[in-house]
Phi, psi and omega in degrees: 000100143321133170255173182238139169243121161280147203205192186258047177093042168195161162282137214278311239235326196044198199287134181188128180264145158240196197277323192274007193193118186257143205198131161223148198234090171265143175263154192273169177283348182243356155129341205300162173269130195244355176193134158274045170306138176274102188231084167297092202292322181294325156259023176045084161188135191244154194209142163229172197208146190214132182222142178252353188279154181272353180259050168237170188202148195239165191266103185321159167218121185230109172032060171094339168277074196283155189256132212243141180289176195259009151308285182304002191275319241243325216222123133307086194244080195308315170261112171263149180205057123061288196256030181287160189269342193218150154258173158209132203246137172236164196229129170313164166288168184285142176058011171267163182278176146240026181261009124007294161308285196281358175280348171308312195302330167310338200242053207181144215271172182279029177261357176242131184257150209236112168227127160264094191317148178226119199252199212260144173080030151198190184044259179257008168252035188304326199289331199255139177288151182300148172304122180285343187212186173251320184308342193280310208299311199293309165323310178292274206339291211287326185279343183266331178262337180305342138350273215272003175250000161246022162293279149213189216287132178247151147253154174266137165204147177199148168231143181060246171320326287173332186261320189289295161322315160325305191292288173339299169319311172323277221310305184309267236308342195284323197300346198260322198258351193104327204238151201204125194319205172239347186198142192233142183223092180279131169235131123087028179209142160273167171309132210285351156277357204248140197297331146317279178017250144343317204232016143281148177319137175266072181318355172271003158263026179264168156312161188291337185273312218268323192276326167308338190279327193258012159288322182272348139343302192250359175065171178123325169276096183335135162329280213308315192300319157313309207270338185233092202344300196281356150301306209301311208288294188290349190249340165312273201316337168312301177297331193272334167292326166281336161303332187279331190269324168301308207276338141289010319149122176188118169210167184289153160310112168324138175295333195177150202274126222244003179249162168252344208255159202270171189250131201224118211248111138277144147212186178232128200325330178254014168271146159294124196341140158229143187293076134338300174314337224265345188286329174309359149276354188263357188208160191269331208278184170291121172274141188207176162207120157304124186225126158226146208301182195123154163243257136327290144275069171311310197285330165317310189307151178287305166313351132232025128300323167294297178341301180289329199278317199292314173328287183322291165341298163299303155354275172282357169281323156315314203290326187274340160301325155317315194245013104315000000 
């Protein structure tokens, strides 16, 4: 069975049969693909697939290999659901996965589908060089999801590393796009504009002993990872690459608040202070701030995790009666 890749508008793979696989193809008039048959002689299945966007490209199936679309590269997704009424794209923590995140689409009722971001240089992109900015990271996101984020009502949740992406993201689609979540849910960060900010340390530039102490410092990282030199070697340079992209991360204060939708700031009480407030600027709608016990990774607990999830939840279940 063939998957789709968006692009830039062309066919990647054109008409081409392999021994395990037969395909007919018709085309739209601008190259687009407008309908896809499959035929796998070794599992007997056939698929037809039907698309309107004009930026797609489609994916060879070679003898049995298939090449997973760049949906499945960038979104990590446990429950897919189609007929969810609303998303909620989450974006990792620095040197985090997603899957945290997408084991959420599991806890979380089925009106809401769960996308986890999966960024370059870990999990199944091990492979792949690390992100250089925060514009590479909203660019990749925004080319793979806008499809499916004017489809229907979305939300943003990111924590720390991850709150910062969030925004970014925020920020791109309405100025580029137009387009503007139903709820934006910031963890564990000040505003990438605000004098906390600003006047924090760039820990990817400490040492490797000096970036452990304050790794063990804020807690969240299992022992075992601390404990084990040859973990560490893979797992240092992730955090520290995403840190490098954050701690360089840089825009101005909004002039006037450029989202309508409300904004709901977690963190956790025993982390070190963060300029919350500073987020209330960024939007006209209600502003709120969540404080739950905890530290840096608060949100690990289960019990405020149920807190957030049920939060969300309410949210978005509101929200989607709004933009009905």
């Amino acid at each position: 069975m063939c998957t789709w890749l968006r692009s830039a508008g062309r066919v990647l793979c054109g008409l081409q049969n392999t021994p395990s696989t037969g395909r007919e193809c018709q085309q739209g008039s601008c190259g687009e693909i407008k309908r896809v048959q499959n035929f796998d002689a070794t599992k007997n299945f056939r698929t037809t697939v039907k698309r309107r966007s004009c930026s797609t490209e489609i994916a060879l199936c070679n003898g049995g290999k298939y090449i997973f679309d760049r949906m499945e590269k960038v979104i990590n997704c446990f429950r897919k659901n189609p007929d969810a009424a609303a998303r909620l794209l989450c974006f990792p923590w620095a040197g985090g996965g997603s899957i945290h995140y997408a084991r959420w689409g599991k806890l979380v009722p089925s009106s809401v589908e769960v996308y986890a971001v999966k960024l370059p240089g870990r999990e199944s992109r091990a492979k792949e060089p690390f992100s250089k900015s925060m514009q590479q990271i909203v660019d990749e996101v925004v080319s793979v999801l806008l499809p499916e984020l004017r489809e229907k009502p979305f939300a943003l949740f990111g924590h720390s590393f991850g709150a910062m992406s969030s925004y970014a993201t925020a920020e791109y689609l309405k100025r580029v796009h137009n387009l503007e979540p139903v709820h934006l849910f910031l963890s564990g960060a000040s505003a990438p504009y605000s004098e906390a900010r600003k006047n924090a340390p760039k820990r990817s530039e400490l040492s490797d002993e000096e970036f452990l102490h304050w790794l063990t410092t804020i807690g969240g990282t299992p022992p075992e990872i601390l404990a084990n030199p040859e973990i560490l070697k893979l797992f240092l340079p992730v955090l520290k690459a995403d840190l490098h992209v954050v701690e360089n991360y840089q825009c101005p204060r909004p002039d006037g608040p450029f989202l309508s939708c409300p904004v709901t700031c977690f963190d956790g009480k025993e982390d070190i202070p963060h300029d919350l407030q500073a987020w209330r600027d960024v939007t006209s709608g209600e502003f709120t701030v969540q404080m739950l016990p905890g530290s840096h990774f608060y949100l690990k607990d289960s019990s405020n995790e149920k807190v957030i999830l049920d939060l969300i939840t309410k949210h978005l279940e509101t929200a989607e009666i709004d933009y009905l």
